[in-house]
N, C-alpha and C positions, 0 to 999 in steps of 0.2 A: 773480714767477710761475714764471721760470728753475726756481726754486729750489724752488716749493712741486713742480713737475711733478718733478724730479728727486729726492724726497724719495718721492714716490707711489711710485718704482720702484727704490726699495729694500729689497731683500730679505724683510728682515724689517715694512716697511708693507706691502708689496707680500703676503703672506700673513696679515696681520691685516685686511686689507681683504676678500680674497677668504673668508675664513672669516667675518668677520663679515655680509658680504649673503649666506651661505648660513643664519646663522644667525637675518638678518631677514626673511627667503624663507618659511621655514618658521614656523605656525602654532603658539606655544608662550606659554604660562602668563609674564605677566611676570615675574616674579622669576628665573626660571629663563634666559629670553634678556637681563637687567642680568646673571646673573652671570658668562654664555658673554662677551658685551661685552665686561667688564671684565677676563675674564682675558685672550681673547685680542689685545684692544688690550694691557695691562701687561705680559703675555709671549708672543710673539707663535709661536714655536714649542714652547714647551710646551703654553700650550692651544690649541693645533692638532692638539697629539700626544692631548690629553685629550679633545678636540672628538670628533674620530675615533673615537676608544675607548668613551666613554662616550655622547657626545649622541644616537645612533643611535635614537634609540625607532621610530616607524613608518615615517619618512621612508628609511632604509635596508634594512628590512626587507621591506617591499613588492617589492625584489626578487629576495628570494631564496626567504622563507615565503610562500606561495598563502595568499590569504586565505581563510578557515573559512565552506564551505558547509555547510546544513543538508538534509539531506530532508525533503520537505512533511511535514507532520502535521494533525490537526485539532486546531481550535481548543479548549481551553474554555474558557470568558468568566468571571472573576471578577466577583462580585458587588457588593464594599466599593469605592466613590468610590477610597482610596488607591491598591488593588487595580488597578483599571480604569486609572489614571493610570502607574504603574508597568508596567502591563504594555503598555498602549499604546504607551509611550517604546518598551520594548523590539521590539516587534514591527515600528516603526517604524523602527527599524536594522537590519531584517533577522534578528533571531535568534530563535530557534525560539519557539513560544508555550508558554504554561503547559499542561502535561497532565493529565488527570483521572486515575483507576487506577492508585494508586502508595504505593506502601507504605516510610513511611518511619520510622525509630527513632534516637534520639538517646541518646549516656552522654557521661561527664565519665571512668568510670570506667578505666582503662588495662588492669585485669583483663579489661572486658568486649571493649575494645577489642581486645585480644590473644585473645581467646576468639574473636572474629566472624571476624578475618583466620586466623589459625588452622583456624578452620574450614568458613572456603572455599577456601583454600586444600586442604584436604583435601577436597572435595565435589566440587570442581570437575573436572571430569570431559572438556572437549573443549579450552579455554582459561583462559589467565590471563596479563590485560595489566597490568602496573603501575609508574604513570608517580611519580615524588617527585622531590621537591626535594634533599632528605638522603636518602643510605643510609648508613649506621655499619657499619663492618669490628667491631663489638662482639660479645657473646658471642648478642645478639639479631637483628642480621645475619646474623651465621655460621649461626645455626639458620634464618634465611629461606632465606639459599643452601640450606643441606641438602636443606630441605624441598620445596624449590622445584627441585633436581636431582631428585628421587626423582620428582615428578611427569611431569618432562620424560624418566626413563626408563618410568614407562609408557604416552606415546606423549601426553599434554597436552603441547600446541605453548603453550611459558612464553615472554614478550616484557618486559624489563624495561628503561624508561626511566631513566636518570638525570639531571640537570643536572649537571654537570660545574663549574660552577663551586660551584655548591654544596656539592657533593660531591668536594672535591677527595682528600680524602684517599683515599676511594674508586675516583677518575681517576687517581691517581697509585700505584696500586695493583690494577692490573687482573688481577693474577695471582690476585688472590683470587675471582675469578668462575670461573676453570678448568672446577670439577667440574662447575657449570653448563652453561654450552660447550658442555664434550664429553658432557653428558646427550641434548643438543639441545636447551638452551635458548637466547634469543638477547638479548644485554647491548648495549645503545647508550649512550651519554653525549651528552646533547644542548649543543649548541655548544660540542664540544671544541674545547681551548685550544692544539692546536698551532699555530694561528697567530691574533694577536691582531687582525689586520685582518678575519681572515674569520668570527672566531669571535663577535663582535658581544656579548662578555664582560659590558655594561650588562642586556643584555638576560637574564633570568633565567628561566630555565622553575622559577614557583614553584608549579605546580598539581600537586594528589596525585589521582590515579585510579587505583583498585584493582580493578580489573576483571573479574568470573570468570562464564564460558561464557555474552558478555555477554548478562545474564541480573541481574544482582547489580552492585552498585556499593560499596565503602566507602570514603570518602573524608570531610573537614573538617581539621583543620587538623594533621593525626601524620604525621607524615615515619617513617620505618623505622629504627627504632633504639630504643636500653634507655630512654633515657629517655621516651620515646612508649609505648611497649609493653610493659613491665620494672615489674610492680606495684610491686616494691621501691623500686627507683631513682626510679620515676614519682612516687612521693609527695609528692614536691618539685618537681614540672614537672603544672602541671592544664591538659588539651586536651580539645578536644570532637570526636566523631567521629560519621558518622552509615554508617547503611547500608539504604539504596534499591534495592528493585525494583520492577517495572512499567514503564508507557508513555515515560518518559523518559530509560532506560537507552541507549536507540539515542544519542540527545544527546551522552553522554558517550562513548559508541564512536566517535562522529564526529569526535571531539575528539582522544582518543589516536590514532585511524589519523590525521588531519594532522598534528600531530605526529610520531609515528613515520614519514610519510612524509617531511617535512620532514630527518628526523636521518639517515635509510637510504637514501631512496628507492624505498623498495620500497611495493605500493602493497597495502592489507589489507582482504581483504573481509570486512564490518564491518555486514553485511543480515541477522543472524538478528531475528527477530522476537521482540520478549518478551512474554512473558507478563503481563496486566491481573491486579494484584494490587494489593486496598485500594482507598480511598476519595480518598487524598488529592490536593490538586493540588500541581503543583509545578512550577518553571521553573529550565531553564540558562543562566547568562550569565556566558560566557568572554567574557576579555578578555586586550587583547596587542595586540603587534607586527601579528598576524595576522588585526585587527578592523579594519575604519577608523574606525568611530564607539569612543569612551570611554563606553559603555554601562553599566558597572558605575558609573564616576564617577557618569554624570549620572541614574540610576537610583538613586544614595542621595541626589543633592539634589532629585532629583523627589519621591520618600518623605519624604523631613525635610523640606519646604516642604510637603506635605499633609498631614503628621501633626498633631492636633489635642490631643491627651491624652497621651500618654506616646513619649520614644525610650528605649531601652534597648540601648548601646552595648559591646560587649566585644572586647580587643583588648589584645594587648603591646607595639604600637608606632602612637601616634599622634602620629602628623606629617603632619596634612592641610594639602593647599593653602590658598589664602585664599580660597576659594567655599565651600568645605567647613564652615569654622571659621566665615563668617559666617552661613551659615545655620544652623547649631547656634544661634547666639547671638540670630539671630534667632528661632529655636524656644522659645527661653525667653523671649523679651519680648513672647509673644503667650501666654506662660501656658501652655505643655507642659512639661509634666515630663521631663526629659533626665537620665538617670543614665550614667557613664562606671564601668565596672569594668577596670582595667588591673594590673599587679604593682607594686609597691612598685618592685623592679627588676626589668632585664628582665636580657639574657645578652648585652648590647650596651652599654658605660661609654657608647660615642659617643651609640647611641638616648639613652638615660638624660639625659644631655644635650639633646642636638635635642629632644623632648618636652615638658621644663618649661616653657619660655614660654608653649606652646601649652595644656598644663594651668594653668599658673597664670590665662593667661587668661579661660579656661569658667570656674573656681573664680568669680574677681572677676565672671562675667556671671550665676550662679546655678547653673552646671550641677552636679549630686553627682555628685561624681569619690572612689570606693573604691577602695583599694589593695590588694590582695590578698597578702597578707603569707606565706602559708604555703608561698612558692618561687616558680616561674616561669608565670605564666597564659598559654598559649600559646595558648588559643582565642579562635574569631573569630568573631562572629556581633553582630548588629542586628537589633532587633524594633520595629515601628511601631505604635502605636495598637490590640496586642492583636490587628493585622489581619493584616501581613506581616512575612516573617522573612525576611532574607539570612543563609548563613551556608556555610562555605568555605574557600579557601585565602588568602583577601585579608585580609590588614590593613589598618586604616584609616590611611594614610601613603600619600605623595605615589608611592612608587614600587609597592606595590599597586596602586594606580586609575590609574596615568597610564603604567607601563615594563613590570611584571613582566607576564610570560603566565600568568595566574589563570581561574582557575573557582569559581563561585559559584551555590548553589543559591538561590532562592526557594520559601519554601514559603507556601501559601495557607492552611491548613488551622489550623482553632481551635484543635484538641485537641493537635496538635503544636504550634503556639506555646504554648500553655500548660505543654506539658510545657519548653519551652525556656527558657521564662522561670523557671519551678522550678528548673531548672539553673543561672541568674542567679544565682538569692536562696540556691542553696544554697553557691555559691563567694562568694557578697558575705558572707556569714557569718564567715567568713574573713578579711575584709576592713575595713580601717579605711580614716576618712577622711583625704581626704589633705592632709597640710599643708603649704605651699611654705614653701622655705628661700630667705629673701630677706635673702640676704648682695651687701651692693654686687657683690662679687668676683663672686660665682657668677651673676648676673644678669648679667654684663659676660659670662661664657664661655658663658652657655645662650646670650643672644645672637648670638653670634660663632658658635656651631654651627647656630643657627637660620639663618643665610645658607646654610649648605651643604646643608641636610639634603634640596634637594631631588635633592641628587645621589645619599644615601644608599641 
């Protein structure tokens, strides 16, 4: 007994133990606390060093990000069964409801894309807020700065967010924002990385909000850069972008000012009123560090368990948890049609890896899984029963729905699902099916990345 007590208060037990009841304390996806367990029992100051670093999602963050109030709105009640289930879940977490009077338009195209930002960019006349994940010091950055100084010299108050670790090379490069600057614009890098204890590095701000005289929104899945925005270049990288006004514009200004207060401190008044424009409905649901409830999660398994007839799934990095994956599976053995469009490859060996099992799996359950062969499918969107559409900064993978701070629109409305789903078939076009490569070898290493990838 001597022995085993004097064993407890060694060093290194003695900090395997302490990290592992913080790591049973806290409420997390099993796969994910077997694999904290086992590293930090097998090495007991390393994954202590990684515990720290990485395992952060809300249990750390709570106290330093304020959690994401909404201003009241009124209701409007969807009509469709899925509709009503989905939006309930939501409302029941607190986050704001679907709005009527909103006008909203979707492209694939990069030309049009760079046409829309460009020219609100130019329109925009009191503000422009805009939050990304990537900025690119490229020849398509360099023109946003410019264009984005000239504004800020005729007296538009410009606010531009970054992720910093996403954008490293950007962070590590701040001389290139100057002109900006001293225009009067104002450049943040959210959880910069001068110090890795406080900068909460796991945690990723992967939401794009593009914000002008909030009034206007563009935003879905183009971070700022050639290959987003760059016809040329884009050719070989297909994203989907959308651009929103009306009644749910305030939603996403409530979003970038906590954020932006989060990275500054500074606190942004964020009360213009916009203007009822169009017919359609539509809902925000941000998710993050800065939520308590996993609403975007449990708002796609609430959709896939009411969906009846058809899912229609698009994304370049899927690696969902195991609720995710069984209810797809189980969506096919009640007879809905489940279709998967993702790249042949993505801009990640490791994704590329972590995904196959998870594909080859849906293959073997029935699900049509397309590969989109002609470069890099960056967009992200899901359609249910012709009823409801998500679609946004999320991917469907473990660290979208469970780590990253994302934003995610719903949209209610026929005529824009329909055009959505036209954007589907017109990239599935494109697209072959996919055929797994089942080499003993290569199933042994998708494997063995499949244990990590929920750290990815």
């Amino acid at each position: 007994m001597s022995d085993l007590i004097q064993a407890l208060f060694e060093p290194d037990m003695l900090l395997a133990l302490l990290v592992a009841l913080h790591v049973l304390y806290h409420r997390r996806p099993t796969q994910t606390l077997i694999i904290w367990l086992l590293l930090v029992m097998l090495m007991p100051w390393v994954g202590a060093l990684l515990y720290l670093l990485f395992a952060s999602r809300k249990v750390f963050a709570r106290r330093t990000k304020p959690l994401l109030d909404f201003p009241p709105a009124t209701v409007c009640h969807p009509s469709h069964s899925l509709q009503q289930q989905v939006h309930k879940l939501c409302i029941s977490n607190g986050l704001p409801p679907a709005l009527g009077d909103n006008s909203l338009e979707l492209t694939i195209e990069p030309a049009t894309a760079r046409s829309w930002l460009l020219q609100a960019i130019e329109q925009a006349r009191h503000s422009i807020h805009l939050e990304t994940y990537i900025f690119r010091l490229d020849a398509t950055g360099r023109e946003l700065l410019g264009l984005l100084a000239e504004k800020a010299r005729q007296g538009v108050q410009v606010r531009l967010l970054i992720d910093a670790f996403g954008s490293l090379r950007a962070y590590l490069s701040r001389g290139a924002f100057g002109e900006l600057i001293e225009a009067g614009g104002e450049v943040v890098f959210f959880q910069p990385l001068g110090s890795l204890f406080k900068s909460r590095i796991n945690l990723r701000n992967h939401r794009k909000i593009y914000l002008f005289d909030q009034q206007k929104i563009i935003a879905g899945g183009i971070n700022l850069g050639a290959e987003y925005l760059d016809p040329g270049i884009a050719q070989t990288w297909a994203d989907m972008t959308f651009r929103l006004e009306g009644t749910v514009v305030p939603m996403y200004a409530q979003i970038f000012a906590a954020d932006w207060h989060y990275a500054t401190g500074s606190v942004l008044d964020m009360d213009s009123a916009p203007l009822p424009l169009g017919h359609q409905v539509v809902q925000v649901i941000p998710s993050g560090p800065d939520l308590e409830q996993d609403t975007l999660r449990e708002a796609l398994l609430c959709a896939i368990h009411q969906a009846r007839s058809e899912i229609h799934m698009m994304t370049p990095y899927f690696i969902p948890d195991q609720l995710v994956l069984e209810a797809v599976m189980m969506a096919v053995k009640r007879g809905v049609r489940v279709r998967l469009l993702t790249p042949v490859k993505t801009d990640h060996l490791l994704f590329d890896w972590g995904r196959a099992p998870y594909m080859r799996e849906l293959a073997e359950a029935g699900v049509e899984i397309r590969c989109f062969s002609q470069g890099m499918l960056h967009a992200k969107a899901v359609v249910f029963d012709h009823a409801l559409a998500m679609m946004g900064s999320a991917n469907l993978d473990y660290r979208s729905l469970l780590i990253n701070y994302e934003v995610v629109t719903l949209c209610y409305d026929e005529r824009t699902i329909g055009n959505l789903l036209g954007l589907f078939d017109a990239l599935d076009a494109k697209a072959a099916k996919f055929e797994p490569v089942d080499t003993g070898w290569r199933r042994f290493f998708e494997n063995l990345v499949r244990i990590i990838t929920p750290a990815l």
